[in-house]
C-alpha positions in Angstrom: 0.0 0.0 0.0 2.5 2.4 1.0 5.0 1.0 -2.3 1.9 2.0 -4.3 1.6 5.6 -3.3 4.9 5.9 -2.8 5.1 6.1 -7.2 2.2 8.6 -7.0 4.8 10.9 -5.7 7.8 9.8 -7.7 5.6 11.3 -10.6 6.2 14.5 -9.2 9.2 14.4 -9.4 10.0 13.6 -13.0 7.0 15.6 -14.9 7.0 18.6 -15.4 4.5 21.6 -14.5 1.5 21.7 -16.1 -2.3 22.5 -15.2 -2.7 18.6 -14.7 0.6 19.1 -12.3 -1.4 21.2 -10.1 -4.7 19.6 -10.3 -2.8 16.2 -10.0 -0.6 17.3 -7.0 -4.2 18.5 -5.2 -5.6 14.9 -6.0 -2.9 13.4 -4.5 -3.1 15.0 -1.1 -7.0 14.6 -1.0 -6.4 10.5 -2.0 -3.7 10.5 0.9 -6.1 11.9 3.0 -8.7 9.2 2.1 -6.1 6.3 2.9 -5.1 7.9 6.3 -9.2 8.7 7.2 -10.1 5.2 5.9 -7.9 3.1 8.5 -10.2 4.8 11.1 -13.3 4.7 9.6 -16.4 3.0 10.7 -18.3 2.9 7.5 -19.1 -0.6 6.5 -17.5 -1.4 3.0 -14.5 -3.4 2.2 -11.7 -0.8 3.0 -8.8 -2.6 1.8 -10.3 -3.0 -1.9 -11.6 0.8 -1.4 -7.6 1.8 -0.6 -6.2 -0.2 -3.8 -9.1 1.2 -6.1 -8.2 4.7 -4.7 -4.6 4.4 -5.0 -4.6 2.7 -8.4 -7.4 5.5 -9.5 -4.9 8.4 -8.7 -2.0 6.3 -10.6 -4.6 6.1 -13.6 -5.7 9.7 -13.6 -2.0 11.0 -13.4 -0.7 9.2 -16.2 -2.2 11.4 -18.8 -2.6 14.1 -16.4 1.2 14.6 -15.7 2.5 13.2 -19.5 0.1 14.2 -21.9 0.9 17.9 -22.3 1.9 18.3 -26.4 0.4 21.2 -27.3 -2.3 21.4 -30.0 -1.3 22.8 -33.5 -3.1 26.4 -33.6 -4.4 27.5 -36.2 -3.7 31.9 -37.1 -3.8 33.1 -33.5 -5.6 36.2 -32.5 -4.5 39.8 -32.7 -3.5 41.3 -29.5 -5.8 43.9 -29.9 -9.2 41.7 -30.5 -7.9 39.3 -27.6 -7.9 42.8 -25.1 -11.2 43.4 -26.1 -12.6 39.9 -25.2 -10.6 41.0 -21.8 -12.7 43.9 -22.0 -16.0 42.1 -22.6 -15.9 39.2 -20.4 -14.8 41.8 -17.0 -17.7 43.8 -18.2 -20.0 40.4 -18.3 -18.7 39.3 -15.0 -19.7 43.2 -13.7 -22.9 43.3 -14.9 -23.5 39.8 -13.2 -22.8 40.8 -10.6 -24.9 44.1 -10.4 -27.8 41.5 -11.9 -27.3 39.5 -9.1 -27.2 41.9 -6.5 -30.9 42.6 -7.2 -31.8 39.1 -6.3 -29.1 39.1 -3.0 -27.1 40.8 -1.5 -26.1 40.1 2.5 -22.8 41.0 4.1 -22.5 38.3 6.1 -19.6 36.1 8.5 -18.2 33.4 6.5 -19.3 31.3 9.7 -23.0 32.2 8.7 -22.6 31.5 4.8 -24.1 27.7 4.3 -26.6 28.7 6.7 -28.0 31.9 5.4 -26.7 31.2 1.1 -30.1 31.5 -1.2 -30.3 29.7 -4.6 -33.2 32.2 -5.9 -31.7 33.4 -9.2 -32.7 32.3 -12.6 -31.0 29.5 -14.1 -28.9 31.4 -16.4 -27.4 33.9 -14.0 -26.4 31.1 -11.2 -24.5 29.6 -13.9 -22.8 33.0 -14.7 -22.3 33.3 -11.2 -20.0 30.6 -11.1 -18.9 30.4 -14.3 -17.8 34.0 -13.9 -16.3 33.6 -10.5 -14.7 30.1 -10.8 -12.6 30.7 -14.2 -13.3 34.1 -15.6 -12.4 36.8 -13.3 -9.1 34.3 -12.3 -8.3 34.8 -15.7 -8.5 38.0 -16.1 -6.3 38.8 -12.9 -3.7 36.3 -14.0 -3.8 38.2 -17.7 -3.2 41.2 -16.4 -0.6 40.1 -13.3 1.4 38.9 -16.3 1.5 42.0 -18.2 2.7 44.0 -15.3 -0.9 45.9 -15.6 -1.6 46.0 -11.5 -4.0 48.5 -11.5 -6.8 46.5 -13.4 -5.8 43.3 -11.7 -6.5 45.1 -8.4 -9.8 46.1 -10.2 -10.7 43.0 -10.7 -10.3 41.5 -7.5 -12.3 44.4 -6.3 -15.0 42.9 -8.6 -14.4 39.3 -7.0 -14.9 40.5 -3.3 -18.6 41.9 -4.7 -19.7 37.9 -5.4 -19.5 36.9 -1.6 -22.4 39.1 -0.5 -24.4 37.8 -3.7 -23.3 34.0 -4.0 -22.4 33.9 -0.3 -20.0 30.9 -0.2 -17.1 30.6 1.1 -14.8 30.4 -2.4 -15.8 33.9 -3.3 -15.3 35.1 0.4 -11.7 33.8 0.6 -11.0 34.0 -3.8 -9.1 37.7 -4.0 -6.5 36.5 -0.9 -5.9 33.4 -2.6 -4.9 34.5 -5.9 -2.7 37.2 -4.0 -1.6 34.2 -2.1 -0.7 32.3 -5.1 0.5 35.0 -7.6 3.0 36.2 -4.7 4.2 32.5 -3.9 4.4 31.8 -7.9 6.8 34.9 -8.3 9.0 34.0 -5.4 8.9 30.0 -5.3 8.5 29.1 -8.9 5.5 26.8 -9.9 5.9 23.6 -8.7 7.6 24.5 -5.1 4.1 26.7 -4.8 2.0 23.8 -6.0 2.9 21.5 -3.3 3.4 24.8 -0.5 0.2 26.1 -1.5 -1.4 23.1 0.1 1.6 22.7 2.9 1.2 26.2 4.2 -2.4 27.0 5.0 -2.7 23.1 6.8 0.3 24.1 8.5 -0.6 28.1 9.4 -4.3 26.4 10.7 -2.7 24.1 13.0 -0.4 26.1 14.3 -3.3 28.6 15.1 -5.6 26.3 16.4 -2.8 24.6 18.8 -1.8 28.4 20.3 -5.0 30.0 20.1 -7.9 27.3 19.9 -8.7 27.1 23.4 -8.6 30.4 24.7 -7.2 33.6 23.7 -8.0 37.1 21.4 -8.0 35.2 18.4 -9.8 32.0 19.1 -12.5 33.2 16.9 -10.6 33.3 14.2 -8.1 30.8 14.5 -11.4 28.3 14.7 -12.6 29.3 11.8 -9.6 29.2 10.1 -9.2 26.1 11.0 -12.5 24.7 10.0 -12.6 26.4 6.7 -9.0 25.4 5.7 -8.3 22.5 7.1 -11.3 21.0 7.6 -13.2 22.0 4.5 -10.9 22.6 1.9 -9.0 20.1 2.9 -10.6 17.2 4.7 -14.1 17.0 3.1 -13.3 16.3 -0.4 -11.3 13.1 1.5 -14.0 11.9 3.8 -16.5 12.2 1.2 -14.7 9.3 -0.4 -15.3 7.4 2.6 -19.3 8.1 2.7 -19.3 7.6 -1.4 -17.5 3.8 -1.0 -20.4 3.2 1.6 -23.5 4.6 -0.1 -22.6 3.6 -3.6 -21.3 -0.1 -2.2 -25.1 -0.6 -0.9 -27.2 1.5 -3.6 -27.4 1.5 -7.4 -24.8 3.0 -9.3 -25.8 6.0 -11.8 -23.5 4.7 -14.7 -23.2 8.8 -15.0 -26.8 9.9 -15.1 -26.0 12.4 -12.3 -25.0 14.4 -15.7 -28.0 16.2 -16.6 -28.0 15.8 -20.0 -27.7 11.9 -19.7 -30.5 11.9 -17.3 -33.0 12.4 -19.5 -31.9 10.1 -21.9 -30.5 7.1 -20.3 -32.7 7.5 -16.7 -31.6 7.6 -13.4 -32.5 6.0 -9.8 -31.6 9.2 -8.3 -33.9 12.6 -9.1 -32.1 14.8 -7.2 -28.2 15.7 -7.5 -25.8 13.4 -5.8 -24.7 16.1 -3.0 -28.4 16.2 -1.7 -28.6 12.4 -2.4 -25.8 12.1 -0.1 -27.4 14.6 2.8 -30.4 12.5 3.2 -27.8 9.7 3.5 -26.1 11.4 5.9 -27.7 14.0 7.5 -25.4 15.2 9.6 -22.5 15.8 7.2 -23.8 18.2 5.0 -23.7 18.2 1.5 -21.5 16.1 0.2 -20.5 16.7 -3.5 -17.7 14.9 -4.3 -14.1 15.3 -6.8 -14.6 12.9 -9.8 -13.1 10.1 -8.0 -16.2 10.0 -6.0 -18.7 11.1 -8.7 -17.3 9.9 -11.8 -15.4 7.2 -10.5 -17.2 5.5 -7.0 -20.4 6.7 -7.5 -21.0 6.0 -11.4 -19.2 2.4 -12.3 -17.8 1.4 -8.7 -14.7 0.5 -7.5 -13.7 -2.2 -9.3 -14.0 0.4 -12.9 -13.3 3.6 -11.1 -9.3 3.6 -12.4 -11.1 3.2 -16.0 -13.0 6.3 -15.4 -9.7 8.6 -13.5 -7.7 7.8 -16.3 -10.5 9.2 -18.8 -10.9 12.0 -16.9 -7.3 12.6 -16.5 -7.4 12.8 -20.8 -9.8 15.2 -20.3 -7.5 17.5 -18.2 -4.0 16.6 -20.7 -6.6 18.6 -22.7 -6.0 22.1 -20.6 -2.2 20.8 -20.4 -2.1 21.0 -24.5 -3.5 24.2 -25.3 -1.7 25.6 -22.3 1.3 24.4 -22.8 3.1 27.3 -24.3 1.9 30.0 -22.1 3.7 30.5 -19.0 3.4 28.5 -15.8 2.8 30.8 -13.3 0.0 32.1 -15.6 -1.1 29.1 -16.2 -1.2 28.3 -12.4 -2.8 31.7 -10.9 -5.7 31.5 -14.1 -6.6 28.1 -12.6 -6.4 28.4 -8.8 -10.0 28.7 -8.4 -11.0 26.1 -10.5 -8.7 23.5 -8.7 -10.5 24.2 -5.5 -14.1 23.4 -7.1 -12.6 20.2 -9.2 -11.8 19.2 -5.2 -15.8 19.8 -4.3 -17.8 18.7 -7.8 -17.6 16.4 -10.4 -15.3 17.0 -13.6 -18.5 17.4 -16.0 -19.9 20.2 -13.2 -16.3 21.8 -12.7 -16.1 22.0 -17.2 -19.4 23.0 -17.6 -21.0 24.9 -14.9 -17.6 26.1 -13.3 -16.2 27.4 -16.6 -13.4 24.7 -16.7 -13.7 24.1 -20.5 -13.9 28.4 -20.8 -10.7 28.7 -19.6 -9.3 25.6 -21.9 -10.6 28.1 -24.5 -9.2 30.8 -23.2 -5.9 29.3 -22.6 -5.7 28.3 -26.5 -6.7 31.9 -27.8 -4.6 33.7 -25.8 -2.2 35.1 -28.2 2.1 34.0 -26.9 3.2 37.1 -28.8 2.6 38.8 -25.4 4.7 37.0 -23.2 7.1 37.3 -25.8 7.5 40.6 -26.1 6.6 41.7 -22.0 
């Protein structure tokens, strides 16, 4: 077992950065965190089949995700010029989102309060701008301008990012602007693959540090709880434990062979009407709800653990996708443009994070963008 992870991070080692670098490094800690959880769980599934599926899912997905980076053959790229104006459109969709939105709600809450007081009244369209806009978008546009040294406008547009929390209240938009500073900073001074692996070292490490000086008592027990529940706990340790609840439902229920898609659903039909995260929450009603990475969704939950290494290593395709038409640009641009996306690929399936969360946007983006600016800045 430990031989078998042990060559997940030997991969590391050898590849070399890419967007399925970062995504991959993040799936390794969260599968770690799933082997370490499961040897103390007391969810009733066969653990030691669940720990080899996981552990030879992560080896399937990474294969592609870590090697597959060629780029694509492009055809004429884009003037500078018309590719500033698409800049120019897409900061003024994401505004008038927001200003949309704001109609609908609009609370300045405690990120403490945010599940319990988040609304989903908007219409269809503008939710899915709403994240679209916040997930890949607006990242892209700060990383665009960090890169051409245009500060001003990045700061502009993080201004913009701090307007979604009271609207979408979530957590990701509350904690977004700091952690593309975060990572843009790091990126500059660490290079890109010492920041992928500190940018999930440091924040574990700064929240238990926190919680071990000021948990119990003190001026800043307040925060250094909620730190501690938010970073360590939620960003960190959810997307593993859901695993553990995902190997239990899914080993006593039917599997959704990928209905949870909802353009499958209709065709194909599905034993479950209502998305897997809610699905889960009646499951387990005291854990919230429990969306899932695509190991869970597309992996436990649709063809089991037996096939879910079949399914990683498609999905990691999918991702050696974003390394191809990215892989000219540079890496810390590369890196800062997807930070926010990495943290929802944690959370929600890979067809939700594309989709819904702008994932195959930014692909796009990534491929237009024209290289005759890095070259010449």
């Amino acid at each position: 077992m430990v031989a078998g992870f042990s060559l997940v991070l030997a991969f590391f080692v050898f590849a070399r950065f890419s967007f399925g670098y970062f995504i991959g490094f993040y799936f390794a800690a969260m599968i770690a965190g799933y082997l370490w959880f499961s040897f103390f769980s007391s969810r009733t599934y066969d653990h030691s089949a669940a720990r080899i599926s996981a552990i030879a899912s992560i080896i399937a997905f990474l294969l592609p995700a870590l090697f597959v980076s060629g780029p694509f053959s492009r055809a004429k790229s884009i003037s500078i010029v018309t590719f500033d104006r698409i800049v120019a459109a897409l900061f003024l969709l994401s505004a008038v989102t927001v200003v949309i939105a704001a109609t609908y709600n609009f609370k300045i809450v405690s990120p403490t309060d945010a599940s319990r007081l988040r609304v989903d009244s908007f219409p269809t369209i503008l939710r899915y701008l709403i994240v679209l806009t916040s997930t890949s978008v607006l990242p892209f546009l700060f990383a665009y301008c960090v890169q051409r040294n245009a500060y001003w406008p990045a700061c502009g547009i993080l201004l913009l990012m701090l307007c979604y929390y009271p609207v979408s209240v979530t957590k990701l938009t509350f904690f977004a602007p700091a952690w593309l500073i975060f990572m843009s900073v790091l990126a500059r001074f660490s290079g890109v693959r010492v920041t992928t692996v500190l940018s999930v070292l440091l924040p574990m490490a700064t929240g238990t540090i926190l919680l071990f000086f000021f948990g119990a008592d003190g001026t800043f027990t307040r925060f250094a709880n909620l730190y501690f529940f938010t970073v360590n706990f939620r960003m960190n340790a959810v997307p593993s434990l859901a695993m553990d609840l995902y190997y239990e439902f899914f080993g006593r229920h039917d599997l959704t062979y990928f209905c949870q898609i909802r353009v499958l659903k209709g065709i194909v039909g599905c034993s479950y009407h209502e998305q897997l995260g809610v699905v889960m929450q009646h499951f387990f009603p005291d854990g919230g709800t429990y969306n899932g990475s695509l190991f869970a969704t597309e992996g436990i939950a649709s063809v089991g653990l037996v096939l879910a290494p079949i399914s990683a290593f498609i999905c990691g395709l999918v991702i050696a996708c974003g390394n191809r038409v990215s892989s000219d640009l540079p890496p810390s641009f590369v890196l800062v443009s997807s930070a926010i996306l990495t943290q929802a690929l944690l959370n929600v399936p890979l067809s939700t994070a594309l989709l819904t969360h702008g994932g195959a946007l930014l692909f796009l983006l990534w491929y237009l963008t024209p290289r005759e600016i890095f070259g010449r800045e």
